[in-house]
N, C-alpha and C positions, 0 to 999 in steps of 0.2 A: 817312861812316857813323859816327854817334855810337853809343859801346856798350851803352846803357842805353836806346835803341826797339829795338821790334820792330816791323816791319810787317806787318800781314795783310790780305789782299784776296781779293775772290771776284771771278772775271770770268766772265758772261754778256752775250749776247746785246741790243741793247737794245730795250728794252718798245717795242714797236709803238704800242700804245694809251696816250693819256696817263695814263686813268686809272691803269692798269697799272703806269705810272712812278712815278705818286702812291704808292699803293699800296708800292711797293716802296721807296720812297725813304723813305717815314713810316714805314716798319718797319724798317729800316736806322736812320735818323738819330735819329729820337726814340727806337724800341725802344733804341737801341743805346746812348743818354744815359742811359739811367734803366740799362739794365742791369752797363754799363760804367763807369760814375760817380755811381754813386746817392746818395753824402755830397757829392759837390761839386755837383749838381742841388739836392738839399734846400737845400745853403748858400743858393744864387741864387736860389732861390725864396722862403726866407723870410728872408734875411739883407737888407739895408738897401741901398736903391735906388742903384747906381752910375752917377758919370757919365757918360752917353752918348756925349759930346764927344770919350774918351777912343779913340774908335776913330779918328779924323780928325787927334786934335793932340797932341801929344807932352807930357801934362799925365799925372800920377799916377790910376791908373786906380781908387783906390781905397785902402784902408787896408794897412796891411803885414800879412804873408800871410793876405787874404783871398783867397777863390775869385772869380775873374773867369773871364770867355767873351766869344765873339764867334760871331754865325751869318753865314753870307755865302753870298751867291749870284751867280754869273757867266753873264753870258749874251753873245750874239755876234751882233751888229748886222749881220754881214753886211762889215762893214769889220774891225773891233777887237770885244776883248773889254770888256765893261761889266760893274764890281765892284760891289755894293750891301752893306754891312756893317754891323751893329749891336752892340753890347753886349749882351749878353743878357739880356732881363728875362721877365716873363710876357709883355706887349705884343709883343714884337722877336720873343718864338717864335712867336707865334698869327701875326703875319706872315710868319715864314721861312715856317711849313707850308704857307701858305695861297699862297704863292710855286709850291711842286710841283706844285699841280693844271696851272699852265702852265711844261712842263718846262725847266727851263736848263742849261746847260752843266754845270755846278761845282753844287754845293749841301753846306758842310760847316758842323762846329760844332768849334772850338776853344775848349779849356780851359787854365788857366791858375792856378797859385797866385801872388800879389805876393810881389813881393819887399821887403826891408826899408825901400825907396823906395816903392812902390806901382808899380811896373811889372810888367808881367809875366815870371816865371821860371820855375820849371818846369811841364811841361806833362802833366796827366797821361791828356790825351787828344785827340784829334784827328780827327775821322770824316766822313769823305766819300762821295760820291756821283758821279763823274765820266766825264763821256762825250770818249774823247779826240777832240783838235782835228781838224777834217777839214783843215787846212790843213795841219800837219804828221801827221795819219796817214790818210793815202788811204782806206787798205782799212780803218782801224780803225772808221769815223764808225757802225757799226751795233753798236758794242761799249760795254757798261757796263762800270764798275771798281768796285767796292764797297771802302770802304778803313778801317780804322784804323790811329794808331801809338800804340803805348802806351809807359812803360815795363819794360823786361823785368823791374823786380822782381814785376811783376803775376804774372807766370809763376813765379815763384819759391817764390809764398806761395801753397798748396794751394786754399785757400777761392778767391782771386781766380783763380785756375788754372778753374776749375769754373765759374767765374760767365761766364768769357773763353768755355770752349767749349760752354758753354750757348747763350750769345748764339750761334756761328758754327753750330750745328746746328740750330737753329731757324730760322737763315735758309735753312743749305742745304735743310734738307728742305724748303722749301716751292717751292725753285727749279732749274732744271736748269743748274748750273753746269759751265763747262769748265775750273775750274780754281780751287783754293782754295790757300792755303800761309800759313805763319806764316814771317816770315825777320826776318834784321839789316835796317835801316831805313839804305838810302841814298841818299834821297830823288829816286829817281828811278825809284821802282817796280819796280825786276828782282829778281828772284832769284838767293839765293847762285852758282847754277849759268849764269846769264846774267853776272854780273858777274865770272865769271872761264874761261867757254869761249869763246873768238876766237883771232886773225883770224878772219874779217872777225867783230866783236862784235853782238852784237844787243841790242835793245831792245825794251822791251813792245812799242812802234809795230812791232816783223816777228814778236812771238811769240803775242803776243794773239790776232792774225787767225789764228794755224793753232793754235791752244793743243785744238782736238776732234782733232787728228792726231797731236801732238807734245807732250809732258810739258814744263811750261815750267822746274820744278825738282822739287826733293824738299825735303822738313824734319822736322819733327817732328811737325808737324802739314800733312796735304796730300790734298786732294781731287783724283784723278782722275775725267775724266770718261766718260761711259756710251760714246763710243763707242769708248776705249783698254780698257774692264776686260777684254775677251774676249782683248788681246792680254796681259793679263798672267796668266790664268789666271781671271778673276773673284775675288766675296770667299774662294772654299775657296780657291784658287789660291796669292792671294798671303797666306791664313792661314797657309797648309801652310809656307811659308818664314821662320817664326818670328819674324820682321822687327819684327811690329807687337804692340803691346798690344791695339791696336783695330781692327777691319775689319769695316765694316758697309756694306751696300748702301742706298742712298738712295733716295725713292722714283721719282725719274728715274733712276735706273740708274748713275747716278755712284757713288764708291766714298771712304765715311770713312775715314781712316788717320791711323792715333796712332802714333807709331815706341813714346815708353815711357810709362807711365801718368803719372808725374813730367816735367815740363818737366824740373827740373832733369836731371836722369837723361838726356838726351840729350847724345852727347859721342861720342868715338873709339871707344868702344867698343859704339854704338849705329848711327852713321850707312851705316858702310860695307852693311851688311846692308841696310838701308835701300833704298841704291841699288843695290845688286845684283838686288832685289826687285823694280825699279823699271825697269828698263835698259831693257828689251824698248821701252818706252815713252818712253825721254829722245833727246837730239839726241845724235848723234854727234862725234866728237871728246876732246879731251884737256883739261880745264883747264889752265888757268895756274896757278903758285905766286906770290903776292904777298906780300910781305913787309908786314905790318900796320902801317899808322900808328901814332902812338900815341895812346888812345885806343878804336883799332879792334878788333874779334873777329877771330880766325881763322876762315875759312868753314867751314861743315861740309861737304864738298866731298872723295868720293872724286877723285884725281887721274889717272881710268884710262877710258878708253874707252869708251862703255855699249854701241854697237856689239860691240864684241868680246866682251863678258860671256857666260856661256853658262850656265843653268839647270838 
């Protein structure tokens, strides 16, 4: 877990109908490009044609820190998974889009500033579209993952703060999600509270499938959904417990929740409330204490029982 991503994801249901997919994918990946990176879009749109080669062969992708990307699609033959990748230009997008109408596994767009070689280094954005594998998740194959990772100074700086949950509230209202969260990015999708409550550990592939019964974390930023709000009180419910800056009902019945109006402002002295607020709804048991890499965040992770919590 590098300390400067954040991950956020919404997981619903997956779209039955392709178009539906389309639809939701194009409003996701492209909405989510222009809203999320709208100076590194401008650059590759009107900045000067890059190598395309550059996604295949280990050649300088480009001038030193210029804005570079790649769009890619994965789909699944039935045996193996099949990569398709491009450099990003106008042409390579009108293809990615035009990929969604027939839906595929994976479908993301990575960003990229060069480095003083022309490779790629930091990244200031990353967004997906992903339906997990039915080979390693049985029960998940009828579930979407909606995803970004950014960096956490995004959340740091007010304007970009606004822009971040603009984009996440425009998508939720339009969809009935079971499960939204902004957390540390450890590339393997869980949350702070999945990465450190076990024995036995879980993973998205066991939390995902029951995420409308069970809270899969808590943050700073966390969607519950429509059919946990009655068990927390609904939005007056978990107003009345001063927890949040924000609590707003969505228009599926799911529930907006901002722990403090400030990113930064979320800490020790914000989270515990949080999950107290929150208990009636999380998996039972104790987390673990880990001792941080270096590198790593400290989880924001009450260390107490949500079971036992009492109201």
């Amino acid at each position: 877990m590098r300390s400067t991503d954040l991950y956020a994801e919404i997981n619903l249901e997956w779209p039955r109908s392709p178009t539906a997919y389309e639809q939701l994918a194009r409003a996701w990946l492209d909405g989510g490009f222009s809203a999320l990176a709208p100076e590194h879009r401008l650059a590759l749109e009107t900045g000067p044609k890059l190598p395309p080669e550059a996604i295949r062969r280990a050649v300088p992708c480009g001038p030193p820190h210029a804005a570079w990307g790649f769009v890619s699609i994965v789909r699944h033959d039935g045996r193996q998974d099949r990569r398709s990748g491009r450099v990003i230009s106008a042409r390579s997008m009108a293809w990615f889009l035009k990929q969604l109408a027939d839906p595929p596994r994976t479908a993301a767009i990575g960003l990229s500033v060069l480095d003083e070689h022309g490779y790629p280094g930091a990244s200031p954005l990353r967004i997906t579209v992903d339906r997990p594998e039915a080979d390693n998740w049985p029960e998940a194959i009828d579930w979407a993952v909606l995803s970004f990772e950014l960096p956490e100074a995004d959340l740091l700086d007010p304007v970009r703060q606004e822009a971040v949950l603009g984009f996440l509230r425009r998508t939720v209202e339009a969809l009935d999600p079971s499960f939204g969260n902004l957390t540390y990015h450890d590339g393997l999708g869980r949350t702070g509270l999945e990465r450190t409550l076990g024995p036995p550990w879980k993973f998205p592939k066991d939390t995902i499938p029951v995420s409308r019964r069970v809270l899969r974390g808590y943050d700073w930023w966390t969607v519950c959904p429509k059919e946990l709000a009655a068990t927390l009180g609904g939005a007056e419910g978990l107003r009345a417990t001063g927890a949040f800056h924000e609590v707003d009902r969505l228009p599926s019945g799911a529930l907006w929740l901002r722990a403090t109006e400030h990113y930064r402002d979320y800490g020790p002295d914000a989270y515990p409330a949080v999950f107290h607020a929150l208990a009636p709804a999380l998996p039972p048991g104790v987390p673990k204490r880990f001792e941080p890499r270096e590198g790593e965040r400290v989880e924001r992770i009450v260390h107490a029982d949500a079971s036992a919590v009492t109201r």
